[in-house]
Each structure stands twice: as C-alpha cells, then as structure tokens.
HTML snippet that shows the backbone in 3Dmol.js (N, CA, C, O; Angstrom):
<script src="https://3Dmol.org/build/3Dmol-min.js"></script>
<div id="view" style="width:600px;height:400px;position:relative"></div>
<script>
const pdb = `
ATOM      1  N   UNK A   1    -117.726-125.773 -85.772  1.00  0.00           N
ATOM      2  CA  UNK A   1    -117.702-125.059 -84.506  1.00  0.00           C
ATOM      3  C   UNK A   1    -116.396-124.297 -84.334  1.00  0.00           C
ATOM      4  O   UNK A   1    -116.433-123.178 -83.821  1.00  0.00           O
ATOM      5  N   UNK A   2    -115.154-124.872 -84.760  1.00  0.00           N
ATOM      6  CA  UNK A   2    -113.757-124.169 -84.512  1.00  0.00           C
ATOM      7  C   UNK A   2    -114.138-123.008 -85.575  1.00  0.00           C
ATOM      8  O   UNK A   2    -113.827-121.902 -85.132  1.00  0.00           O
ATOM      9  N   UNK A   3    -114.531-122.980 -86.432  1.00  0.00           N
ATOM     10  CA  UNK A   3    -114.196-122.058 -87.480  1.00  0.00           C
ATOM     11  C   UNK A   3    -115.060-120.829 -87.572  1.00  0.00           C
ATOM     12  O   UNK A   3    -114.837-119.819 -88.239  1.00  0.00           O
ATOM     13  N   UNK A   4    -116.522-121.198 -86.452  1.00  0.00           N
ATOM     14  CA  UNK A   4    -117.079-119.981 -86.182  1.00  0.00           C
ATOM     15  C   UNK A   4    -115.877-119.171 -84.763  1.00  0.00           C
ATOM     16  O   UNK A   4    -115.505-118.002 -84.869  1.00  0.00           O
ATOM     17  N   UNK A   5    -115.540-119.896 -83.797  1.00  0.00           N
ATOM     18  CA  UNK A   5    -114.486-119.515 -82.606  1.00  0.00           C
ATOM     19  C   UNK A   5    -113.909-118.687 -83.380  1.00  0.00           C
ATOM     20  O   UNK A   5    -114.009-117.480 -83.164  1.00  0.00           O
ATOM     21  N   UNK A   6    -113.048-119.276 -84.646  1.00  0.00           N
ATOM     22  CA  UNK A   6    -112.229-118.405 -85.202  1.00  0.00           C
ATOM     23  C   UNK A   6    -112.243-117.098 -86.075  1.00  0.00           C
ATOM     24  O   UNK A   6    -111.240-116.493 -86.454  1.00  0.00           O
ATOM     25  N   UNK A   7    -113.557-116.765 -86.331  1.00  0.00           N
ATOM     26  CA  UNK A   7    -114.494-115.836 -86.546  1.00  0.00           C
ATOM     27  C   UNK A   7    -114.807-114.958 -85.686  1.00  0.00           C
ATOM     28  O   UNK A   7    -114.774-113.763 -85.981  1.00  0.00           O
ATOM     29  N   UNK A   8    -115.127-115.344 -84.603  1.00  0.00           N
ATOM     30  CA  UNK A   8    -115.404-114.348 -83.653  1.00  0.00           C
ATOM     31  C   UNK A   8    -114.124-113.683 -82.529  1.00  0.00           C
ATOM     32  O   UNK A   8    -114.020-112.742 -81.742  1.00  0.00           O
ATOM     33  N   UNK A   9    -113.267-114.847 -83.038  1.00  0.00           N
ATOM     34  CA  UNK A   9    -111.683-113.985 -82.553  1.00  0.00           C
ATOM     35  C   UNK A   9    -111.257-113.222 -83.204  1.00  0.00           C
ATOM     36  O   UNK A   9    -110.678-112.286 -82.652  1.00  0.00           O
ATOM     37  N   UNK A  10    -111.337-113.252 -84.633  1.00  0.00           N
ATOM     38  CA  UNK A  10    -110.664-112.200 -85.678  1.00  0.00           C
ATOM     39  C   UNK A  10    -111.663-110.823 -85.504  1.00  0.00           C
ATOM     40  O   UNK A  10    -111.317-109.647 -85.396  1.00  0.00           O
ATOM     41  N   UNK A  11    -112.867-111.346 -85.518  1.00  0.00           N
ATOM     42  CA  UNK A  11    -114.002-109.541 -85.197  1.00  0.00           C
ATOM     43  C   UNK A  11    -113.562-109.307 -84.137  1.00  0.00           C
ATOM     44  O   UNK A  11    -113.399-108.090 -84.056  1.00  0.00           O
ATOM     45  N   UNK A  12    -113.187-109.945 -83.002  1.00  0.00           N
ATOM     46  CA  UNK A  12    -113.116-109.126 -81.478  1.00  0.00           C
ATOM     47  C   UNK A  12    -111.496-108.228 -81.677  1.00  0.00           C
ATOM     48  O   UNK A  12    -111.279-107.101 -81.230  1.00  0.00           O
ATOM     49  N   UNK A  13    -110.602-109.000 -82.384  1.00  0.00           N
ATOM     50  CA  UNK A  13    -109.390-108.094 -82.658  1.00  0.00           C
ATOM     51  C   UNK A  13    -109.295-107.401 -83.108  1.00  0.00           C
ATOM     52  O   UNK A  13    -108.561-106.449 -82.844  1.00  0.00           O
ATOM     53  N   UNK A  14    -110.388-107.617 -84.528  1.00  0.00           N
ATOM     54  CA  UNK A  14    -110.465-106.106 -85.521  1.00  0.00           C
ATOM     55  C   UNK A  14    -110.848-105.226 -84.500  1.00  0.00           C
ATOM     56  O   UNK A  14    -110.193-104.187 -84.428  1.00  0.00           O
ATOM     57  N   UNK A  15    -111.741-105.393 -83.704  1.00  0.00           N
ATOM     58  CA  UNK A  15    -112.766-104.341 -83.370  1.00  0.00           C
ATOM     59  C   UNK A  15    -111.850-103.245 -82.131  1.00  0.00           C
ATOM     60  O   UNK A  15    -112.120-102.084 -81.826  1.00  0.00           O
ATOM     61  N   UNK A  16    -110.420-104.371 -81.479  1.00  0.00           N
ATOM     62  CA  UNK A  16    -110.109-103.454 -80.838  1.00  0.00           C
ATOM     63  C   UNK A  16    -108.837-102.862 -81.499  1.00  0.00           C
ATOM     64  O   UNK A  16    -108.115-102.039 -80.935  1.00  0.00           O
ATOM     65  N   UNK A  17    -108.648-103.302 -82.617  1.00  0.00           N
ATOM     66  CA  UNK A  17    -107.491-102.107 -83.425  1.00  0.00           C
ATOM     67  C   UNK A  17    -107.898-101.675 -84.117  1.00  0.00           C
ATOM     68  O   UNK A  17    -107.113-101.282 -84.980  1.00  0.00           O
ATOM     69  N   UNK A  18    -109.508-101.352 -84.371  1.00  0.00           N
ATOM     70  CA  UNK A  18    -110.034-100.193 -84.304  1.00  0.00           C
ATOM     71  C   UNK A  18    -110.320 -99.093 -83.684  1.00  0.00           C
ATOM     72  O   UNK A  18    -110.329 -97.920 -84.057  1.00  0.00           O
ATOM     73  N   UNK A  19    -110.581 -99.661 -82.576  1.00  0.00           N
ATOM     74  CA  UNK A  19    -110.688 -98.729 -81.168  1.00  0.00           C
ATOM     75  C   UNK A  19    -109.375 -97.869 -81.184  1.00  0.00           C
ATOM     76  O   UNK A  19    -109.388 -96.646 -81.321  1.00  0.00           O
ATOM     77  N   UNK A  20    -108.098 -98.720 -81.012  1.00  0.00           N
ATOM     78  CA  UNK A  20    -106.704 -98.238 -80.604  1.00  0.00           C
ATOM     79  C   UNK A  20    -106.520 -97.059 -81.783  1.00  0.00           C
ATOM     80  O   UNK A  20    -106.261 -95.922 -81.388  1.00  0.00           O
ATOM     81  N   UNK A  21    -106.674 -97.357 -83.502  1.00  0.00           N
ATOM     82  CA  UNK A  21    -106.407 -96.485 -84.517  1.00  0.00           C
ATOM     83  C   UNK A  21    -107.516 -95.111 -84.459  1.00  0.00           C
ATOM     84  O   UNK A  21    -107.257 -94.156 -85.191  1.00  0.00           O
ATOM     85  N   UNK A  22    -108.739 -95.059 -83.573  1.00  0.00           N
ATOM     86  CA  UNK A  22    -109.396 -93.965 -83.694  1.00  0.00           C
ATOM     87  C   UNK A  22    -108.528 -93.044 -82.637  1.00  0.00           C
ATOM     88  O   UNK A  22    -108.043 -91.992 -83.054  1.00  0.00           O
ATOM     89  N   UNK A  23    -108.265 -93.591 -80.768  1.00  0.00           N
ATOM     90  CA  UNK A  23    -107.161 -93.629 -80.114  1.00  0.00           C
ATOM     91  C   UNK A  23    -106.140 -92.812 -80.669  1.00  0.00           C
ATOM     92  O   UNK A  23    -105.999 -91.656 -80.270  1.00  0.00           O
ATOM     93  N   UNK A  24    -105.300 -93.375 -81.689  1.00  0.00           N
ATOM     94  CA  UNK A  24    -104.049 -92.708 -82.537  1.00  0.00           C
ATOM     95  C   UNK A  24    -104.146 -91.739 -83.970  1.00  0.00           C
ATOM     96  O   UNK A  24    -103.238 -91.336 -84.697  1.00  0.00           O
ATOM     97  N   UNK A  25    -105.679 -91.537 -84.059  1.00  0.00           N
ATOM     98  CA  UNK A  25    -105.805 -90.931 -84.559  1.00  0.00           C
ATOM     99  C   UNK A  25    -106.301 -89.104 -84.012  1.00  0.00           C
ATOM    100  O   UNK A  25    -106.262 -88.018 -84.590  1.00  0.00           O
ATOM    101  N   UNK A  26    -106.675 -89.491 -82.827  1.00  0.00           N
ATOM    102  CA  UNK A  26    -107.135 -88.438 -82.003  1.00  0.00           C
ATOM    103  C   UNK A  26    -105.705 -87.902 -81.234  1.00  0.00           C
ATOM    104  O   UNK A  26    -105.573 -86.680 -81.297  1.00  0.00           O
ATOM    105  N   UNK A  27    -105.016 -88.361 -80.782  1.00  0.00           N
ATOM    106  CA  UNK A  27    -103.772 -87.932 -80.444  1.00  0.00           C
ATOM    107  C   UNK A  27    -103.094 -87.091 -82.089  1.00  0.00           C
ATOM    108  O   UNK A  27    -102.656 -85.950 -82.233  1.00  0.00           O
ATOM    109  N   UNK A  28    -103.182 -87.700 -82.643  1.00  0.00           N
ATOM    110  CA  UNK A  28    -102.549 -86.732 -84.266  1.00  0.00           C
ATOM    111  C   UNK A  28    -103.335 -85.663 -84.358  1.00  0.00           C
ATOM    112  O   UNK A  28    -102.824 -84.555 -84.525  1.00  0.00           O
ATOM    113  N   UNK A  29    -104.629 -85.814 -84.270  1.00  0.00           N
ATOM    114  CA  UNK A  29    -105.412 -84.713 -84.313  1.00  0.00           C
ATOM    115  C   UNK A  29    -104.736 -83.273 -83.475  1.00  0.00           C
ATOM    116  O   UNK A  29    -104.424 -82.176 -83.938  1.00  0.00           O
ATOM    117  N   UNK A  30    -104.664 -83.853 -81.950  1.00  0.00           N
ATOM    118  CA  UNK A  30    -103.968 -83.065 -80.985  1.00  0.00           C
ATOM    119  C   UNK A  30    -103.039 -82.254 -81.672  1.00  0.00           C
ATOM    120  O   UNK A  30    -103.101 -81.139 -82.190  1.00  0.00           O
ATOM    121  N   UNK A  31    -101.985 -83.282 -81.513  1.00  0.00           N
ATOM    122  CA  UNK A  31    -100.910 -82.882 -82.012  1.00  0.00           C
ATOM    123  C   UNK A  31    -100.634 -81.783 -83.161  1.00  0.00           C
ATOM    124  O   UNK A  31     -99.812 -80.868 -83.117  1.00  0.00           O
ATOM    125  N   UNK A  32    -101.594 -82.129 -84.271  1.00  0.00           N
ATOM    126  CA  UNK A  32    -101.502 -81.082 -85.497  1.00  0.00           C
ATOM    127  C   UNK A  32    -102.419 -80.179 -84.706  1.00  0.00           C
ATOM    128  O   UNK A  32    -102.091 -79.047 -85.062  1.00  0.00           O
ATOM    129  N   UNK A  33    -103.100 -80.109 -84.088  1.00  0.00           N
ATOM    130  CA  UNK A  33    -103.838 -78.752 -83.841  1.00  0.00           C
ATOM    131  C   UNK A  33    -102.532 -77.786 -82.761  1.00  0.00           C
ATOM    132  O   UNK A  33    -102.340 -76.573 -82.852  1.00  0.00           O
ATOM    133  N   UNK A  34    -101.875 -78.635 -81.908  1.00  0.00           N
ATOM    134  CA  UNK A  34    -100.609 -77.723 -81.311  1.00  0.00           C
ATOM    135  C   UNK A  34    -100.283 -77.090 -81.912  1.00  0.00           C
ATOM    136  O   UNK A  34    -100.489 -75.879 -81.843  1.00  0.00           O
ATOM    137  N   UNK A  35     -99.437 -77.852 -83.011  1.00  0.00           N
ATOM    138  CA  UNK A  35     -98.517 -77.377 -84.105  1.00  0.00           C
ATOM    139  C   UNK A  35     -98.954 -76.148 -84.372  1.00  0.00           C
ATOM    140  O   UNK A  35     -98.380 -75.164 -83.906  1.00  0.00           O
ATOM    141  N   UNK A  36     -99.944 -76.064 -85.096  1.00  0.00           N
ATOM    142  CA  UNK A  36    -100.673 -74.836 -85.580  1.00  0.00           C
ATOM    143  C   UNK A  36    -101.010 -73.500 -85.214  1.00  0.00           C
ATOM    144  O   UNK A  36    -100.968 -72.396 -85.757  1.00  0.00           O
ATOM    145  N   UNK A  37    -101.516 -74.182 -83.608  1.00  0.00           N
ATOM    146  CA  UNK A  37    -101.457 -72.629 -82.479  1.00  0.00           C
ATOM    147  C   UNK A  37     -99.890 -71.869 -82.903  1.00  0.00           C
ATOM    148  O   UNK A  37     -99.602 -70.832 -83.501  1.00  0.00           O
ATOM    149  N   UNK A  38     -98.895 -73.220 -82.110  1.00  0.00           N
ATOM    150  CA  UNK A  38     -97.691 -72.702 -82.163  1.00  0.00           C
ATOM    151  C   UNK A  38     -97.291 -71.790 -83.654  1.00  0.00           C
ATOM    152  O   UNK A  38     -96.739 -70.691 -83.601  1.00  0.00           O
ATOM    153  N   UNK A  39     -97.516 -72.180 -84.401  1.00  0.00           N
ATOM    154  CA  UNK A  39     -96.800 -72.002 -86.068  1.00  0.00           C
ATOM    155  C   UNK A  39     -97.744 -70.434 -85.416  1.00  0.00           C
ATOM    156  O   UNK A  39     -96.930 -69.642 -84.941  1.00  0.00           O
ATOM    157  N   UNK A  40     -98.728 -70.088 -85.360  1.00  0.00           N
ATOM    158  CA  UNK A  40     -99.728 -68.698 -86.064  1.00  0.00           C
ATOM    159  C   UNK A  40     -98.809 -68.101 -84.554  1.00  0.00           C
ATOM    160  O   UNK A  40     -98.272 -67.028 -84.831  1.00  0.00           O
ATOM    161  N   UNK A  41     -98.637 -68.363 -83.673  1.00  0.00           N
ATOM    162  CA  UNK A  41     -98.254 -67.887 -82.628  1.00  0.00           C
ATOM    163  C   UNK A  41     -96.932 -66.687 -82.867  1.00  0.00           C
ATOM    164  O   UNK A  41     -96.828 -65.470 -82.717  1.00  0.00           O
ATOM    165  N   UNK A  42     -95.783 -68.122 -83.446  1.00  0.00           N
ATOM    166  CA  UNK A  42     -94.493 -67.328 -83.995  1.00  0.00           C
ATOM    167  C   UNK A  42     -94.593 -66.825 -85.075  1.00  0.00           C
ATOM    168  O   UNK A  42     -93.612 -66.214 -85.500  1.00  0.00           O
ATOM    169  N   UNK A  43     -95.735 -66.901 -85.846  1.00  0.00           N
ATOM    170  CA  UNK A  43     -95.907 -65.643 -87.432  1.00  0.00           C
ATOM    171  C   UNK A  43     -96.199 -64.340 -86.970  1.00  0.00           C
ATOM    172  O   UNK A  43     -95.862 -63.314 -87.561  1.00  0.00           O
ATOM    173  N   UNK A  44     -97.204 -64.418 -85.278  1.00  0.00           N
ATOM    174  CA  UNK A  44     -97.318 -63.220 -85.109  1.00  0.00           C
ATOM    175  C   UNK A  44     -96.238 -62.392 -84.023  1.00  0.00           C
ATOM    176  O   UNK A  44     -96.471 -61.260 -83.599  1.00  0.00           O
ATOM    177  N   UNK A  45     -95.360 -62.972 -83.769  1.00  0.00           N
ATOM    178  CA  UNK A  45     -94.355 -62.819 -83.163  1.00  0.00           C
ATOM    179  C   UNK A  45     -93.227 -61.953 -84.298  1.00  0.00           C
ATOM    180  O   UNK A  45     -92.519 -60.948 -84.235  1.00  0.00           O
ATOM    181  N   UNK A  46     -93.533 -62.942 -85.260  1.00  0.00           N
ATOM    182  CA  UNK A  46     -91.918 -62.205 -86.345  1.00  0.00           C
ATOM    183  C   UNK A  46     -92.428 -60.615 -86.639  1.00  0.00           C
ATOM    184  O   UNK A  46     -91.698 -59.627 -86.555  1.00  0.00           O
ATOM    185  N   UNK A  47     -93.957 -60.618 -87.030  1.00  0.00           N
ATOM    186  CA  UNK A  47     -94.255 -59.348 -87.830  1.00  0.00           C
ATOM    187  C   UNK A  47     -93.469 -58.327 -87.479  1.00  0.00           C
ATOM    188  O   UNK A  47     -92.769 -57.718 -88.288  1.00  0.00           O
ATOM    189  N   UNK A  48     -93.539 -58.041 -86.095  1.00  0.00           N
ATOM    190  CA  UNK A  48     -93.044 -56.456 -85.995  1.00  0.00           C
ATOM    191  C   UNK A  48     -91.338 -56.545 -86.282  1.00  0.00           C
ATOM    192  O   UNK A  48     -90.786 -55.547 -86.745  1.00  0.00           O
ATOM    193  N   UNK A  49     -90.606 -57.676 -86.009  1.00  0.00           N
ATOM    194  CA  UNK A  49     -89.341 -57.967 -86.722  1.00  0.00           C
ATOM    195  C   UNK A  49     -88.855 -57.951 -87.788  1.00  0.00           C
ATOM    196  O   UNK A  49     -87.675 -57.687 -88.018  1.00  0.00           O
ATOM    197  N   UNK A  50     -90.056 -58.354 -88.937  1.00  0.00           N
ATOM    198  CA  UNK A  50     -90.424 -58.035 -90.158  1.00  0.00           C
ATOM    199  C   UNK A  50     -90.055 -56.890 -90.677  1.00  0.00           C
ATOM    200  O   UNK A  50     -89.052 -56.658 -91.351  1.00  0.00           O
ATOM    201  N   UNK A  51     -91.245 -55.877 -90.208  1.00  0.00           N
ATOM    202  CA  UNK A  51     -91.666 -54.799 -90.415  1.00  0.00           C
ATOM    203  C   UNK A  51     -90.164 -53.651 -90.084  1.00  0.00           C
ATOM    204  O   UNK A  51     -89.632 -53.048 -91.016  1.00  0.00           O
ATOM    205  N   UNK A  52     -89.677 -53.528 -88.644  1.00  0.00           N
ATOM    206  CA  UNK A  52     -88.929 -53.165 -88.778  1.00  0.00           C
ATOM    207  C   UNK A  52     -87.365 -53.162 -89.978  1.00  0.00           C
ATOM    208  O   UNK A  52     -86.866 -52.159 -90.490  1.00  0.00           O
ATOM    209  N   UNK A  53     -87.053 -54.138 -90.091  1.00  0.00           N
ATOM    210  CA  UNK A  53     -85.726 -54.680 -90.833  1.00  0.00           C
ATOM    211  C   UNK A  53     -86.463 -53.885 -92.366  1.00  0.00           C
ATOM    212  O   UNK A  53     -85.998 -52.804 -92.730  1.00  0.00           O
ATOM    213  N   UNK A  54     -87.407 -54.428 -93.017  1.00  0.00           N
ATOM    214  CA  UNK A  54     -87.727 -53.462 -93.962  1.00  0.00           C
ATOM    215  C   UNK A  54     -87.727 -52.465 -94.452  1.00  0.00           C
ATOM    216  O   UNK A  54     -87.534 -52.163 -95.629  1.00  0.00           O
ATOM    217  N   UNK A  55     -88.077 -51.498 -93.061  1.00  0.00           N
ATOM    218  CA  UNK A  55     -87.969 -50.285 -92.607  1.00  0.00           C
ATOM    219  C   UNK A  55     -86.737 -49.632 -92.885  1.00  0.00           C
ATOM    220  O   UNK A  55     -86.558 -48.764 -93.740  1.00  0.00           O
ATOM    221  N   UNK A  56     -85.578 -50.293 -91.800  1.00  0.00           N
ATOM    222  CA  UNK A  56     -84.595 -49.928 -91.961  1.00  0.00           C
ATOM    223  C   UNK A  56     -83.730 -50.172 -93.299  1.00  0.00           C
ATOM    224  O   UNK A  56     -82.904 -49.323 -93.634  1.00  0.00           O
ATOM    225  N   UNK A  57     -83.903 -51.197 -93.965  1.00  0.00           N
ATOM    226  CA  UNK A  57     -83.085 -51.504 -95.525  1.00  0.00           C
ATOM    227  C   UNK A  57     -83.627 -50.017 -96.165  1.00  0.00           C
ATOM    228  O   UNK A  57     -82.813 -49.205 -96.604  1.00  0.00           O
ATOM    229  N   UNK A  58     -85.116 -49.750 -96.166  1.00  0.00           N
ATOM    230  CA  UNK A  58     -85.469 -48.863 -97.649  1.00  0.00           C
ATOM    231  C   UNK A  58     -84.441 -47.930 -96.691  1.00  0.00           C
ATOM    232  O   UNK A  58     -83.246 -47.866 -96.978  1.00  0.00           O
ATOM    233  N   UNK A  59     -84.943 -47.282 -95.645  1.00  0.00           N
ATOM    234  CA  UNK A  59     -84.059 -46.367 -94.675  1.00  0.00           C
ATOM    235  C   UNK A  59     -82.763 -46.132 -95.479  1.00  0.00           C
ATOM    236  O   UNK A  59     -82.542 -45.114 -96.134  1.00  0.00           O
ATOM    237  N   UNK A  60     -82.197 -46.849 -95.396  1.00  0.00           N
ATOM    238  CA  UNK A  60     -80.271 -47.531 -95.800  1.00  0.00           C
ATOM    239  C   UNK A  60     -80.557 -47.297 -97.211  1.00  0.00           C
ATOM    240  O   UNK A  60     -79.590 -47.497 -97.947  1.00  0.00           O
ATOM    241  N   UNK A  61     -81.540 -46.957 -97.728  1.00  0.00           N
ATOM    242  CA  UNK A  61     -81.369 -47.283 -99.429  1.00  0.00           C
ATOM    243  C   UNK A  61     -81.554 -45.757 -99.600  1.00  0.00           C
ATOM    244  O   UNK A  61     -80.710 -44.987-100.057  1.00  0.00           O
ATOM    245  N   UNK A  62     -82.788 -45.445 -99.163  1.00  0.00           N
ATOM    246  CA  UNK A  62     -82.914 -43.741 -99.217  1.00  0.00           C
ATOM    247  C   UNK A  62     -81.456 -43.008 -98.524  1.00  0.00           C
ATOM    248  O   UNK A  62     -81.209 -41.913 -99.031  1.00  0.00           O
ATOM    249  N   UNK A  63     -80.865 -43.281 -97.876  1.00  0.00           N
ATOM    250  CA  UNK A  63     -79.714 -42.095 -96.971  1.00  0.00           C
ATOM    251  C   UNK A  63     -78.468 -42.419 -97.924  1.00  0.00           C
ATOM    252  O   UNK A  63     -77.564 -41.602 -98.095  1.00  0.00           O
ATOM    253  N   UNK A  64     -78.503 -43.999 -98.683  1.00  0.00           N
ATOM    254  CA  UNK A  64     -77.012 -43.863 -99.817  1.00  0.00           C
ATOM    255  C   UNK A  64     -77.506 -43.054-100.765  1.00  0.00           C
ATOM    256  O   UNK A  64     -76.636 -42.297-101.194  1.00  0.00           O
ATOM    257  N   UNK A  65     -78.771 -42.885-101.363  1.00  0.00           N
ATOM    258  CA  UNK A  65     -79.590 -42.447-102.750  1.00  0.00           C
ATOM    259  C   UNK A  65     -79.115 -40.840-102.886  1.00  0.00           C
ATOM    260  O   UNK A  65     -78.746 -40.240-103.896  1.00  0.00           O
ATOM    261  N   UNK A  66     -79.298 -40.220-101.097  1.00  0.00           N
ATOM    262  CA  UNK A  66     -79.586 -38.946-100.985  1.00  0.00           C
ATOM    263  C   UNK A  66     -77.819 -38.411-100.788  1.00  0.00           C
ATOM    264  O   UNK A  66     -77.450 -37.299-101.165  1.00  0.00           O
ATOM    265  N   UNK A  67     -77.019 -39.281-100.235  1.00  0.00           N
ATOM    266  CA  UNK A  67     -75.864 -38.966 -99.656  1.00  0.00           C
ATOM    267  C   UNK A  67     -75.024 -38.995-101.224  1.00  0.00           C
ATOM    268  O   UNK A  67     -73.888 -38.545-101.377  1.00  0.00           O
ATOM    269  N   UNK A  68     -75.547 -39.390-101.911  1.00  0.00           N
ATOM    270  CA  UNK A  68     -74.300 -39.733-103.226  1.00  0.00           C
ATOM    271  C   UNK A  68     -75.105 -38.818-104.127  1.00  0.00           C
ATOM    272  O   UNK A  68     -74.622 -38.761-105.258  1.00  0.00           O
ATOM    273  N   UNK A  69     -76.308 -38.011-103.931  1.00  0.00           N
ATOM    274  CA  UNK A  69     -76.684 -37.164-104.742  1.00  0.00           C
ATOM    275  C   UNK A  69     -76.223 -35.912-104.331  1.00  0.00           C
ATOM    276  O   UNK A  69     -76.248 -35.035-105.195  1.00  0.00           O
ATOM    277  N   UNK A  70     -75.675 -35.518-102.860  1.00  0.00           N
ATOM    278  CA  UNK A  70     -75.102 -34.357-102.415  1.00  0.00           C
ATOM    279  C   UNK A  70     -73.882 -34.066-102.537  1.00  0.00           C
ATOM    280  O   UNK A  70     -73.383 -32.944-102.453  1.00  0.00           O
ATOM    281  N   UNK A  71     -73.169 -35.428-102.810  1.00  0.00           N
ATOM    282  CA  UNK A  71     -71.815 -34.610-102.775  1.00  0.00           C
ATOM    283  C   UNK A  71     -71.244 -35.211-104.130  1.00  0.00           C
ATOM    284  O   UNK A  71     -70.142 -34.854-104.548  1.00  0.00           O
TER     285      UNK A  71
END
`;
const viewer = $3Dmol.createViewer("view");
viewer.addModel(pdb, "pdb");
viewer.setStyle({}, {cartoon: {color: "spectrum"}});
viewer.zoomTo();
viewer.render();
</script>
C-alpha cells in the first residue's frame, strides 16, 4: 500500500514539472520571437546608413582618382 502512495506522488510531481517546463518553455518561445522582431527591426533601420557611408567612400575614392589625375 505505501509503495503504490509512493507512486502516485512521484506521477503527480512529474506531471506538474511538466506543466511548469511547457510554462518555461512558452515564455522562451516569447522571448526568442521578441528578439527577432527587434533584430529585423534594427537591420532595417541600418540600411539606409549602410547605403549611404558606401556611397560616400566610392564618392571619396572617385574625387582622389580624378583629383590626382588632373594635376
């Protein structure tokens, strides 16, 4: 009789740190799905920061190219 008790205490515990790990697994879920908005958020934020600075280097590369071919 004790050793079924003690059987049905160990399933009732599994069963609720199971509950708690689906629980902590759904919060991670959350969490990495934030992350992610955020991350695509600031990739589309840098582009035109990107784009410019690029711009301006070839810019800077063409005006020494042309300036040291004129004089």
């Amino acid at each position: 009789m004790k050793k079924q008790n003690i059987a049905v205490s160990l399933l009732v515990a599994l069963g609720a740190l199971s509950s708690q790990a689906h629980a902590a697994g759904s919060a991670a879920e959350t969490a990495l799905t934030s992350i992610g908005t955020e991350i695509t958020a600031l990739s589309a934020a840098a582009w035109p920061i990107v784009t410019s600075l690029v711009i301006a280097f070839v810019g800077m590369k063409l005006f020494k190219k042309f300036a040291n071919k004129a004089s």
